[in-house]
N, C-alpha and C positions, 0 to 999 in steps of 0.2 A: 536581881531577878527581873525578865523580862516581862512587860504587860501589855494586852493588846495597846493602852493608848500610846505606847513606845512604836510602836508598830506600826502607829498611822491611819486608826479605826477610828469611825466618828464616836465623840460623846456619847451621843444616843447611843448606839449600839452598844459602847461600854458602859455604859448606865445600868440598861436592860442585861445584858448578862453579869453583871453585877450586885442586881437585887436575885437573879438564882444564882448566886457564890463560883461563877465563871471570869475568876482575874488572869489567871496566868495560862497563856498558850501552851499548848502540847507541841511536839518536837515538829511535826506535818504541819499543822498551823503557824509556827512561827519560820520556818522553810517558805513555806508559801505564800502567806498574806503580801509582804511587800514587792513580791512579782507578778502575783494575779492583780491587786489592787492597780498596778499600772498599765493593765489590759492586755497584757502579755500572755499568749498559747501556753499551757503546761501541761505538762503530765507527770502525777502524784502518785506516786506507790508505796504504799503503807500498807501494814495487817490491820485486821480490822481489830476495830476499839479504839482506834487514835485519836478521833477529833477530828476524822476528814470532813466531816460537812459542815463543821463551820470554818473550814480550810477554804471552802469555795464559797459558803455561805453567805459570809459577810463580803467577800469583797461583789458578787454579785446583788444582794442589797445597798452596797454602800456606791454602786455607780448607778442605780436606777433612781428615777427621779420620782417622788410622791405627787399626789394631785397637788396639794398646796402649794407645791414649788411654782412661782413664778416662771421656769423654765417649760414646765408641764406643757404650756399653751404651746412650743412649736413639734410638741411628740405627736403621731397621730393618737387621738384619745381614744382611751378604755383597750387597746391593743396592748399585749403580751410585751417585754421588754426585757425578760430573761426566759429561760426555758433550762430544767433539769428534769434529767429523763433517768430513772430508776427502775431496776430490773422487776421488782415485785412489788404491791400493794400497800403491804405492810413497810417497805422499807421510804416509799412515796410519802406514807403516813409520817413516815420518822422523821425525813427531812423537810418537810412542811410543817413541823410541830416544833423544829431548831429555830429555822426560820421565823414563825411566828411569835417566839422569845426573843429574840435578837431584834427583832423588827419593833415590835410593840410601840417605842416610841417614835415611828419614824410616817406611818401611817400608810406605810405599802399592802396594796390588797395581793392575798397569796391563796393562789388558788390548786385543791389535788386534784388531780384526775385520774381513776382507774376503773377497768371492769368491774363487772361482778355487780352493781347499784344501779340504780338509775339513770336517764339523763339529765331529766330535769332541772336538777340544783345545778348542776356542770353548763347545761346550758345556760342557766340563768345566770349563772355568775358571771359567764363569759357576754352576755347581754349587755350588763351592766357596764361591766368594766373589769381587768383584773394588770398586774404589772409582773408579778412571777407566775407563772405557771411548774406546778411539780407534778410529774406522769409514767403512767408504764405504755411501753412503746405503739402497746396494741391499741387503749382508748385515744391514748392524742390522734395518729392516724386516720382514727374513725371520725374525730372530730373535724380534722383540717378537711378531709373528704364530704364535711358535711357543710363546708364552706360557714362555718362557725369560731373554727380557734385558728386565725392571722401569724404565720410566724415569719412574715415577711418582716417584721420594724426591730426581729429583737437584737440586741446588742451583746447577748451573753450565753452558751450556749452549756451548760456541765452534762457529761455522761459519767454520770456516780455508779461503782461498782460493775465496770465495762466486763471482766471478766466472764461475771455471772449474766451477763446480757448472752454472752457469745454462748453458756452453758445452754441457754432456756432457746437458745435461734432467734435473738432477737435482733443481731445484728442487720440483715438484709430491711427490716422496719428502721434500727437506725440510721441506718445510710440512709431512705426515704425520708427521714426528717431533717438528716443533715441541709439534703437540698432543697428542702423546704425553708430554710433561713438562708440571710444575706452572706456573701463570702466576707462581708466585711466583721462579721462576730468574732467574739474574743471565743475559744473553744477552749474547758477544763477538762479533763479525761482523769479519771482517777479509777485506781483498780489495787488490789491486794497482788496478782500477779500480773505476767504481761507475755500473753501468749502471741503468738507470732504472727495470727489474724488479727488482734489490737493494734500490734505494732503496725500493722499495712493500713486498718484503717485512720490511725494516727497519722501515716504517710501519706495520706491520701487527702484527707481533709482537714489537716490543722497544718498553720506557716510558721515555721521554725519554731517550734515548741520548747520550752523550758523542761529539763527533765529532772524531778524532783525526788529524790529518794529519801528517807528517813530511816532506811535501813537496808541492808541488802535482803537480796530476794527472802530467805530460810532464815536469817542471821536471826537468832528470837523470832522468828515467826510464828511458834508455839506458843509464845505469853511467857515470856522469863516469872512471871508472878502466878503463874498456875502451875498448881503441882500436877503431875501426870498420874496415872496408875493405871497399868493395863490389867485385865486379866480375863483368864480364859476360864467363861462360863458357861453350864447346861443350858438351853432358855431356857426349860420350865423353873429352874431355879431364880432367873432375873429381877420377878417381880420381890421375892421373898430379898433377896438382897440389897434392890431401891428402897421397901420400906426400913428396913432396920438403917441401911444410910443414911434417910431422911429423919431420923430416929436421935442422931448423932448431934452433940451440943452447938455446932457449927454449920450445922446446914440449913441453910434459909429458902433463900427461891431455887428453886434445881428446875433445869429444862432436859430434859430424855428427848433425843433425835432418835427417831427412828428412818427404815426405809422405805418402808410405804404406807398408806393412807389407813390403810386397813391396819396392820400394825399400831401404828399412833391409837388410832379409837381402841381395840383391847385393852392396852395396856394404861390408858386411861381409866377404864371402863374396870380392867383388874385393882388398880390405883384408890381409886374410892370405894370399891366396895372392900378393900381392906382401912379404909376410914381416912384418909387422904384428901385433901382437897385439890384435886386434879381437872386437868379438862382437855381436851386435844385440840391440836391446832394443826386443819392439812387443807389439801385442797378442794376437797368435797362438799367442805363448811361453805353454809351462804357467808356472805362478806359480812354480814351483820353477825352474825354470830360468831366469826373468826375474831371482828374487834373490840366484841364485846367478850371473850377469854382473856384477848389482849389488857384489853381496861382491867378484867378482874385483876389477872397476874401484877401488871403495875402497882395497882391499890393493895396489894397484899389478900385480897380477898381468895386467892387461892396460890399453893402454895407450889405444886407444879404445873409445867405446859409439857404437853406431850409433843413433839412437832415434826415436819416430815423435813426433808433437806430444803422444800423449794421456800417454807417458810422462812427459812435460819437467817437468812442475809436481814430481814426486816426487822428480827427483834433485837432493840437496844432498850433494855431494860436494866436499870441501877440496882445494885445489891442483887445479882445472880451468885449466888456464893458455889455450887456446881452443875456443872453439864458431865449429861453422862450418854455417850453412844450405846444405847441399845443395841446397835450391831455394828460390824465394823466398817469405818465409811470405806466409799469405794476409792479412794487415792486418798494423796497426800493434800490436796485442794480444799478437798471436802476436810477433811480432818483441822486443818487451820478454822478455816471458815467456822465450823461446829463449834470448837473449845474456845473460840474468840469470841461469845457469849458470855464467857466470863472473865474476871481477872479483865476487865476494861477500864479504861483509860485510868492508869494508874493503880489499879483496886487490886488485891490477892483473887485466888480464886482455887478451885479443884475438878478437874476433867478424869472422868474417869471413862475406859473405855473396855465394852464388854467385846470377846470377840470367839465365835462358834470356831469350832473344829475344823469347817470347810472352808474358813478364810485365814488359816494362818499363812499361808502363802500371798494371801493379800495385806496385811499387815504387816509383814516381814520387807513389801517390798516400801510400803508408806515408811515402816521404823529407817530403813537403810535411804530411802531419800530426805524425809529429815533431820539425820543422822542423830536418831534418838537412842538410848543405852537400854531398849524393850525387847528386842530381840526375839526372848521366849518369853512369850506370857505367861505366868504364874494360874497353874491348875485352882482355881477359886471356887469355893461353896458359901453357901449361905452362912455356914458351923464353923468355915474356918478362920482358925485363930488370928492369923493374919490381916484378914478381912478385917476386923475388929480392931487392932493394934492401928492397921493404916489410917482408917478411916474416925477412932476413936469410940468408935461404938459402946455404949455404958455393956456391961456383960447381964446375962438373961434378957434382952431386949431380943423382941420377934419381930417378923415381917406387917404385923397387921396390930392399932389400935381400938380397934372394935373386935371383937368375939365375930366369928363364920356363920353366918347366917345357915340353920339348919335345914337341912334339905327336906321338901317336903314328899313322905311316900306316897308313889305312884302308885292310884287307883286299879283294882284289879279290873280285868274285864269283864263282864257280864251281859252276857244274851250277843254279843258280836259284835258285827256292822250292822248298822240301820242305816247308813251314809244319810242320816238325816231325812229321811223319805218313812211316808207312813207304812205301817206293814211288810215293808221293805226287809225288817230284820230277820236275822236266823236264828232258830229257839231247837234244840236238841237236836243240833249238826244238821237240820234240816232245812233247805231250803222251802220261804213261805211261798204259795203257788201264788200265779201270777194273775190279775184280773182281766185277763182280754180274752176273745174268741178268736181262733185262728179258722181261715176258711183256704180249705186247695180244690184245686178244680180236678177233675179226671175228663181223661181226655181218651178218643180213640179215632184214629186215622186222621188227626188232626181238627177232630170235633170234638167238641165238648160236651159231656153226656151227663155226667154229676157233680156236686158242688159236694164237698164232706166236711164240715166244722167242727171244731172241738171247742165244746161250751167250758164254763170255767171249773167244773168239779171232773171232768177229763173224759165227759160220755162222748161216743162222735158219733153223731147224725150225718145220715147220707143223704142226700136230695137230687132227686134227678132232674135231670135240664129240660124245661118244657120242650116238645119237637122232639128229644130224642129218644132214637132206638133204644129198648131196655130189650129186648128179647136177643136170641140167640141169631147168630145169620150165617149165609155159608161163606169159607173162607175159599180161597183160592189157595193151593200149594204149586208152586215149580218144582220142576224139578231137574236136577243137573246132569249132563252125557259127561260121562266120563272121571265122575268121581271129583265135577270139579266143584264149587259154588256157585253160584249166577248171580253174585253182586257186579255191577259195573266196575268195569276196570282189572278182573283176573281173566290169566291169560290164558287161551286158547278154547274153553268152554263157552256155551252159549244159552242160555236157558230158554225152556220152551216151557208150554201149557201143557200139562194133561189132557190129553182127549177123551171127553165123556165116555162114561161106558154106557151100553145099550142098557 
């Protein structure tokens, strides 16, 4: 059996992955390590869960040089000397946390950098000194722009997870980073697929690349160690069907993908309050509080992550024993991606996937591209027998471990609206009168001759206007020839005065 030190890994590095029980390479790791190790362009294609980031891992630790090395002194000091650029947050976390295992005795400072936190530490770290840098495309960017993080000296450049770069549009930022490092870098490119805009910018900026496959494209791209189950559920029914699956002697950590943010928090939120240890994980979450779920789920301290797609790619989490799509992903991409939470590197696992009414034409066409035997999804309920037998379900188990919190009854109403305002309210369908005095003027020929107010119990006082006429006066009358009016503007009459009579 093969072991990394076969392979041409330093000591160190096999030492440190060897106190956490990492002897033997995965199929992507031992494909790759003795071509990358000799600074050779490649490009990796594996599903995920294989072992690809210590596929590039090590051999990018194991060509950079530590401060203590006597070589150090002709590098420029405290500048960057590899660069791995990672589609999301959580996934930067993951490969900086390989890293920092593998590294431990080697004394290389590895530095994350992503949205969402501060600057401060990131700038301070990079003050100091740093020799890896690991980032999502959008904070490095902001950094180099802030004439802060140097990616002129480095010698090693990986784009982990390119595809999902291209999903989120981060390609046009990685090409800006590209030409932000020397053409003389070793370039790794590693992706689960290898979509036609990969392949151009593979074409474009790496020199005759190694092309590494560990599998073909679909060939098990599903997880040969994950059992599949599809079935076609009510939603309201969903949640009652997660707890009693979570119910089941074999289920440990479960991750529920959903597809949107809003989504993920309900069904969290429906999750615990049927007694669950749940939490959601999307993009609305401050970053502190996304890896602090993270932490929890790791430690065990909760038992599922709710999560939306754009988190999927970041979590590698040990002992996932099912994922289960809450709705049905949109392709066959997402669908890899998602059940590749579990059943990793090496491990059994169970994907199960729910799928509404209005997408069986969308999973009909994911089942026929990864030529899966799903076809029709199985009509599923909470009750049915089926459910139970696949999944193992003990019989009389329900959806919820705590009793339904009783609802509490709604107070009748009484006396109305007061909208909070004193006296304000309505008491025997009558509105309370209103405290002000209204005052109108009267007016006559365009004088104003009285003032009339209505006090607050509704009497109205008239008050005449000093200066003015109160008595009667004489008016003038016109009169019209012809039967016509003698407003201005009708046509052919003309009005005239009356002449006095004697």
């Amino acid at each position: 059996m093969t072991t990394f030190r076969d392979l041409g890994v330093l000591p160190k590095i096999c030492d440190a992955l060897e106190r956490a029980g990492i002897t033997t390479p995965f199929a992507i790791q031992e494909m790759t390590l003795s071509v990358a190790l000799s600074g050779t362009d490649l490009i990796g294609q594996a599903r995920t869960g294989t072992g690809k980031t210590l596929a590039f891992g090590i051999p990018v630790l194991q060509r950079s040089t530590p401060v203590d090395d006597p070589a150090y002194a002709d590098l420029p000091q405290g500048k960057p000397q590899a660069l791995i650029v990672a589609p999301t947050r959580e996934l930067a976390l993951q490969v900086s946390s390989d890293l920092a295992l593998a590294s431990k005795d080697l004394g290389l400072r590895v530095l994350t950098v992503y949205g969402g936190v501060g600057y401060e530490p990131q700038l301070e770290a990079l003050e100091a000194g740093v020799d890896v840098v690991v980032g999502t495309p959008g904070r490095l960017i902001d950094l180099a722009h802030r004439k802060v993080l140097d990616l002129g000296h480095v010698h090693a450049l990986v784009l982990d997870e390119a595809d999902e770069m291209l999903d989120l549009g981060f390609l046009p930022d990685v090409e800006r980073l590209l030409k932000m490092t020397p053409e003389s870098r070793q370039t790794m490119l590693f992706s689960a697929t290898m979509p036609s805009a990969i392949v151009a910018l593979a074409r474009t900026h790496m020199r005759h690349p190694m092309n590494i496959r560990a599998e073909s494209s679909y060939e098990n791209a599903t997880v040969p160690a994950t059992a599949q189950f599809i079935y076609q559920a009510h939603d309201l029914d969903k949640p009652e069907i997660i707890g009693r699956i979570l119910q089941a002697p074999d289920a440990e950590k479960i991750i529920v993908f959903t597809r949107t943010k809003r989504q993920s928090q309900r069904v969290a939120d429906d999750l615990t309050e049927r007694g669950f240890a749940a939490s959601p994980l999307h993009g609305d979450m401050a970053q502190v509080a996304r890896e602090k779920a993270l932490t929890k789920f790791r430690e065990d301290k909760i038992r599922v992550l709710v999560a939306t797609d754009v988190a999927a790619r970041g979590i590698d989490v040990r002992g996932v024993s099912h994922v289960i799509n809450y709705t049905c992903p949109e392709d066959d991409k997402t669908y890899v991606h998602r059940i590749g939470r579990t059943g990793r590197a090496g491990a059994s696992g169970i994907a199960i996937t729910f799928v509404d009414w209005a997408d069986l034409h969308r999973w009909k066409m994911i089942n026929k591209t990864l030529d899966l035997p799903f076809d029709e999804p199985q009509e599923t309920y909470s009750t049915s027998p089926h459910l139970a037998t696949d999944q193992g379900i003990p019989e009389g188990t329900k959806g919820r471990v705590v009793p339904e919190a009783p609802r509490e009854p709604r107070a009748p109403r009484e006396g109305g609206r007061d909208r909070g305002r004193e006296g304000g309210g309505r008491e025997g369908g009558q509105r309370a009168p209103r405290n002000r005095d209204r005052t109108r003027s009267r007016s006559r020929g365009g004088e104003v001759v009285a003032e009339v107010s209505t006090n607050a119990s509704g009497e109205k006082v008239e008050k005449p206007v000093e200066g003015s006429g109160s008595g009667s006066r004489n008016r003038r009358r016109r009169r019209s020839r012809g039967g016509q009016g003698g407003g201005q503007g009708s046509q052919g009459g003309q009005s005239t005065e009356a002449a006095p009579q004697a």
